[in-house]
N, C-alpha and C positions, 0 to 999 in steps of 0.2 A: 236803627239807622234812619237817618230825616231824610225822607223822600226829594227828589231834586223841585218838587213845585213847589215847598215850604221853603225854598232858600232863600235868605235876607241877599238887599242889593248888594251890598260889601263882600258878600261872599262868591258871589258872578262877578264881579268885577274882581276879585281876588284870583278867581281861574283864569279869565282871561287876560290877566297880568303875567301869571305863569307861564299860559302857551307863548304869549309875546313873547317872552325871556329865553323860552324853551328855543324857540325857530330863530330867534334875533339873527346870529351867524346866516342861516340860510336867507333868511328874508334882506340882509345889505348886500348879500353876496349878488341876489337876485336883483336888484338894483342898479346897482356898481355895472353885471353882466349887462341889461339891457340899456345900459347909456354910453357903456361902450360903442358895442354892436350900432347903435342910433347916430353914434359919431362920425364912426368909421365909417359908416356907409355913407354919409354923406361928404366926406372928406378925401375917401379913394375910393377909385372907378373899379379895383380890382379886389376891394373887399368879399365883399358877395358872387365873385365869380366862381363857379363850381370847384375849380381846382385849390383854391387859395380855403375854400371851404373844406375840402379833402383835407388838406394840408390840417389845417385848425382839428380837426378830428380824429388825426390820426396822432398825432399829439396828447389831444385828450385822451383818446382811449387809453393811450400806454399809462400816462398819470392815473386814470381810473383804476385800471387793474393794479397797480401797486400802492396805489392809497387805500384802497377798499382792504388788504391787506394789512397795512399801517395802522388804519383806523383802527383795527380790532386790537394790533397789540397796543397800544397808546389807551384805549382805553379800558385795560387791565394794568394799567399803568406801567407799563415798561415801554420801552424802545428797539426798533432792529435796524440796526446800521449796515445791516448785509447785505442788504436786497438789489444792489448794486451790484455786487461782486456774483452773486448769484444770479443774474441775468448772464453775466460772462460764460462762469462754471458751466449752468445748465445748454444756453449755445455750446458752447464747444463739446458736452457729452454727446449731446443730439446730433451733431458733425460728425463727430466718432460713431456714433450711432450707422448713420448713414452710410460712410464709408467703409465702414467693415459691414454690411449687407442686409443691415437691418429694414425694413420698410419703415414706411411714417410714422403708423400708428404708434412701435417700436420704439422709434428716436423719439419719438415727444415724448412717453411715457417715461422712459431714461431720463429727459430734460425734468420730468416732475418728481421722478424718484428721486433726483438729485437734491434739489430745493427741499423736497420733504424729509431728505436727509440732513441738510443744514438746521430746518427749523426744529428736527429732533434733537440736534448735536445743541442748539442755543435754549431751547427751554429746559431740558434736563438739564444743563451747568445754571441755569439762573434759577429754577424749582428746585430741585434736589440740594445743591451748594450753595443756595441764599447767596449767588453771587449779583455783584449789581448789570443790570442790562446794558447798558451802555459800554461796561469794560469788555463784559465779554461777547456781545456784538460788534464789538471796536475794532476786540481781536479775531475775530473769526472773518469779518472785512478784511482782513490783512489774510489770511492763512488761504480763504477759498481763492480772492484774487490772482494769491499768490499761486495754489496749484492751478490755476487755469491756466498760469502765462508757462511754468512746468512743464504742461501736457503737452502744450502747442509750440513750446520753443519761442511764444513772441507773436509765431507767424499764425495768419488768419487762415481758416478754413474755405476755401469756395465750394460753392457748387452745393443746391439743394432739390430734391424731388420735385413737383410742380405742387402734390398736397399736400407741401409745405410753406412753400413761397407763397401758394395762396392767403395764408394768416394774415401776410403781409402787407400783399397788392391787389388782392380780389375781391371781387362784391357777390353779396347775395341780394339780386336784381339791383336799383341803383344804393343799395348802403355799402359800405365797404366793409371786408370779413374782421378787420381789426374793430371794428364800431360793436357787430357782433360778439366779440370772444369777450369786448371790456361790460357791455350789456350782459351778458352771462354772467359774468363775475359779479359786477354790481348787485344784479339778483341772487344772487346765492347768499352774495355776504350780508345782503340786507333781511333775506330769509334764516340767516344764521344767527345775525342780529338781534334781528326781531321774534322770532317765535322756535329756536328752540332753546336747548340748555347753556351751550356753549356763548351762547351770547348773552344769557342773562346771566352767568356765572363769569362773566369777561367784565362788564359793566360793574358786577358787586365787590369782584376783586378788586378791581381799578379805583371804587368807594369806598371798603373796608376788606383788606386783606383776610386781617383776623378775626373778625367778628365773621365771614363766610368761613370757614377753616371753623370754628366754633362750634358752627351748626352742622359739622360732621362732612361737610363740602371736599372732594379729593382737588384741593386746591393745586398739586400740581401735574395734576394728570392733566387738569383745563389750559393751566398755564403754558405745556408744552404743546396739547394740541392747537393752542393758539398759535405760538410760533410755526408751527405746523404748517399750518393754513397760509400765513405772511410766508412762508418758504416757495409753497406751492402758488400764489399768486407773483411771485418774481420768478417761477418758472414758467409762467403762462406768457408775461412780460417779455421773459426771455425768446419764446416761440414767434412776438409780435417782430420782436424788435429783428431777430437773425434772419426771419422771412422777409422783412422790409429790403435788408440789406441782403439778401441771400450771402450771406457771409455770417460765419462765426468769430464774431473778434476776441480774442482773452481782454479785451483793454474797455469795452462795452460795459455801459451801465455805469460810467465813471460819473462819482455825482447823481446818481437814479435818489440815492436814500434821502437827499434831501427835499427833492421833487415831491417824494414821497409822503416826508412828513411835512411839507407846507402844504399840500395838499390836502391832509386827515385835519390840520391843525384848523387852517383853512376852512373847512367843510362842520367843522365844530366838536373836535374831538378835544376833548381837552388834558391839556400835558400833567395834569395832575392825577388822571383818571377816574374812572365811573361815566364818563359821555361820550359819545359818537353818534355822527352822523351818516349814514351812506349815501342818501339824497342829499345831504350836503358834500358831501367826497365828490359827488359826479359834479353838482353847480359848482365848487374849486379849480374840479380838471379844466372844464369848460372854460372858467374866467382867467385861469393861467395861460390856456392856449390862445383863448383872446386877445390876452394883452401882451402874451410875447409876439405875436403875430402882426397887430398893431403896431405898436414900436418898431417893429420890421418893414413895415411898408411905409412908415412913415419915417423913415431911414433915421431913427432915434439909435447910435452908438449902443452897442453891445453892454457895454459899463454903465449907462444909463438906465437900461431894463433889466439888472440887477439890481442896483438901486428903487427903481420903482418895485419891484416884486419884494423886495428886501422889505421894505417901509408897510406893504401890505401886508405880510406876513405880523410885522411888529405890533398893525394896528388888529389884527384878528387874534394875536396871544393875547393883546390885553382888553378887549371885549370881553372873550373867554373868562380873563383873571375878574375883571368889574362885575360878571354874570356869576360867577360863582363865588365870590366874597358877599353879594347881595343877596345872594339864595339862603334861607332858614336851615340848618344844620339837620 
């Protein structure tokens, strides 16, 4: 092996072509983020006011904890379109939890046994039955939805413990507890990412299916524990969101999946699979809540910042597609 002080120029400059390529997503994102920020603050008095800042981060965090979630199955390359409806589900078990006499600790663990119940129900049908992600995340979007509205009749749940509402609306000293729970997550999933198996067997699958499957890999024991993990991060989601609202709605989380996956997509995970970003997931969360936040204070129509988020989404798929059509096989 040639030592790194015997390296010709072409080949340093060859590396450093690569990391370019490698962070690109995050480094525009990073970008885009501080000229926003640089805008808006000089354009409204109310940007940078602690509350409005609240507001921006608590937003984030919820896209945080479900992208970071996303990220992983995207880049094993499948999709989970549930994680919406499983924000509903797991509220409403946690409800029920509650009002039949459970403590907290109880009711969230219920909300998680939930989720990790769906992500075992969707990677076993797409591992085992080589069924495609998309159909049967489509449907289980429809089926969990649908028993949550079931359970509740429609009608919302009130009323939650205080160390639950907490998740919602409390701080530990001045951060807020939802800043915390998507910071957890973020760590885990960047820990799980990065240095153990499950993450590097998420990334090879997402690369070459078969050729991991080859080298004797139990390709779908990973594949379901992945969904796994996207389950149990839309029941963490679930805990932000019913604590914010101290309410369990069946109807909550409507539209959460796509948040979701503009967010992974966003953050540089790619729809083809074999890449993800978790520091890129969180500079995503961050620039979506900026700019919807933006757009809002700057009284820009609702249809308008769809539009702009829509166009940013279009122009980081196809970054993504330019960066990996340009990469050496």
């Amino acid at each position: 092996m040639r030592s790194k002080i015997f390296e010709f120029p072409e080949q340093t400059a060859g590396k450093w072509y690569f990391l370019l390529q490698s962070f690109l997503p995050q480094l525009l994102l990073t970008f885009f983020l501080i000229v926003m920020v640089s805008f808006l603050s000089v354009t409204s008095p109310h940007f940078l006011k602690w509350e409005n800042i609240r507001n921006i981060l608590d937003q984030s965090a919820l896209n945080i904890i479900l992208g970071t979630g996303m990220a992983l199955v995207i880049c094993s390359g499948g999709i989970d379109l549930s994680v919406g409806a499983v924000v509903a589900l797991s509220g409403v078990l946690m409800a029920l939890a509650v009002k039949g006499g459970a403590g907290a600790p109880l009711a969230v663990a219920a909300a998680v046994m939930s989720g990790a119940f769906v992500g075992t129900a969707n990677g076993l049908l797409i591992s085992l039955l080589k069924l495609n992600p998309f159909i049967v995340t489509l449907g289980s979007m429809s089926a969990v939805r649908g028993l949550a509205l079931i359970i509740t009749g429609g009608i919302p749940i009130y009323g939650f413990p205080p160390a639950i509402v907490f998740w919602g609306s409390g701080n530990f000293g001045p951060v807020p507890s939802s800043v915390v729970l998507a910071g957890i997550t973020a760590l885990a999933a960047a820990f799980i990412l990065n240095w153990t198996r499950l993450g590097h067997y998420a990334l090879s699958i997402g690369g070459n299916e078969e050729a991991v499957r080859r080298c004797g890999v139990p390709v779908n024991f990973y594949k379901t524990v992945i969904y796994i993990f996207c389950g149990i991060t839309s029941a963490l989601a679930s805990l932000n969101v019913t604590a914010r609202l101290n309410t369990a709605e069946p109807t909550a989380g409507w539209l959460f999946e796509l948040d979701a996956i503009a967010t992974a997509v966003l953050g540089g995970a790619s729809m083809r699979g074999g890449e993800a970003s978790i520091s890129g997931t969180v500079i995503a969360s961050l620039t979506l809540g900026v700019l919807r936040n933006g757009l809002t204070i700057l009284s820009i129509p609702s249809y308008y910042q769809q539009l702009a988020i829509g166009l940013i989404i279009l122009t980081a798929v196809i970054v993504s597609e330019i960066k990996q059509s340009s990469t050496p096989a």
